[in-house]
VMD Tcl script that draws the C-alpha trace (Angstrom):
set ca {
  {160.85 97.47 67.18}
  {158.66 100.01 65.70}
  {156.76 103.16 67.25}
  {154.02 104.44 65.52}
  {153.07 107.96 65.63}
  {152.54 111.24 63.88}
  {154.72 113.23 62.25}
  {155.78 115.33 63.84}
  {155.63 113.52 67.06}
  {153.27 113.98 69.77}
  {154.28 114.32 73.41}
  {153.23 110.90 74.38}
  {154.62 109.22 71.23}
  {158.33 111.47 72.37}
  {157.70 109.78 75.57}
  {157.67 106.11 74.76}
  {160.02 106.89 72.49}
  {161.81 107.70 75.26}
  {160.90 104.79 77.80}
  {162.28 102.60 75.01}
  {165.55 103.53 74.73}
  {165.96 103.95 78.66}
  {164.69 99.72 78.21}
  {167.12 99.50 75.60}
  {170.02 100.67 77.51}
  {169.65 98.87 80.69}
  {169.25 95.66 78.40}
  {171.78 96.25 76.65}
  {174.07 94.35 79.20}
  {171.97 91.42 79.01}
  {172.51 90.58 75.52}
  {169.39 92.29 74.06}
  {169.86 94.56 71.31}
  {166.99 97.04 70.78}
  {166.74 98.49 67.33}
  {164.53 101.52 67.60}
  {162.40 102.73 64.20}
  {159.69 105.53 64.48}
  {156.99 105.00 61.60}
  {154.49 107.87 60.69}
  {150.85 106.70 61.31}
  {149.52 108.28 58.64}
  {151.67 106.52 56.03}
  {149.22 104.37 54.32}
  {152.24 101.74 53.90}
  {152.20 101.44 57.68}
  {148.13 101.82 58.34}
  {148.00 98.53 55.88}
  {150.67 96.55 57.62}
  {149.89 96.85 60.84}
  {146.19 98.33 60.99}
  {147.16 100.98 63.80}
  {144.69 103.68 64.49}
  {145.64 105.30 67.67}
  {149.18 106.36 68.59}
  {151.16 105.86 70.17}
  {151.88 102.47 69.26}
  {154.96 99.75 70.24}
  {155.20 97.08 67.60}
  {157.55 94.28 68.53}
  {158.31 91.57 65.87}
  {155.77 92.74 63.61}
  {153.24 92.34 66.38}
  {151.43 95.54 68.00}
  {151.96 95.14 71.43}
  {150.45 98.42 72.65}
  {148.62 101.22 71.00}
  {146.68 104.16 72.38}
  {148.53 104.39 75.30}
  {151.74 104.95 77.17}
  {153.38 101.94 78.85}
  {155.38 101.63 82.10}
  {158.67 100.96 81.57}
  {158.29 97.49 83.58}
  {155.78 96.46 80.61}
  {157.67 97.32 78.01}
  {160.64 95.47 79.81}
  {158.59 92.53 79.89}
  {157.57 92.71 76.56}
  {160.99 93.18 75.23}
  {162.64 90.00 77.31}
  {159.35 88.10 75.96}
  {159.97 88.75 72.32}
  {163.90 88.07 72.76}
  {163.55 84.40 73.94}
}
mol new
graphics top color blue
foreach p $ca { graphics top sphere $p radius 0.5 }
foreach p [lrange $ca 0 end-1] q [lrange $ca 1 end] { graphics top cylinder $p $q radius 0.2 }
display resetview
């Protein structure tokens, strides 16, 4: 799981930065491991890959899930069981 955001990071990109290792934690028990990576949105490695232009954004799987926002925690929950199946 990737977050994509400036460097440094903004207070909403700290913030689901945040949610998702609170999510990661309380998975954790359930037999979900959460890797957590922070990319730099103005790398032009990452712009090209996964064609973000607003931050923050939660890539799961290679797949941006959310961007330009901040998620609840139930959504990125969700989103997390979803890509683990």
């Amino acid at each position: 799981m990737e977050i994509i955001g400036p460097e440094p990071p903004c207070v909403r990109c700290q913030t689901v930065k945040k949610l998702v290792e609170t999510v990661a934690v309380k998975l954790k028990p359930l037999g979900i491991d959460v890797k957590v990576e922070k990319l730099n949105i103005t790398s032009g490695k990452v712009a090209r890959k996964y064609g973000v232009l607003s931050s923050p954004a939660l890539v799961i799987n290679d797949a941006v899930k959310i961007q330009g926002r901040v998620p609840s925690e139930e959504e990125v929950e969700s989103l997390i069981k979803e890509a683990a199946k």
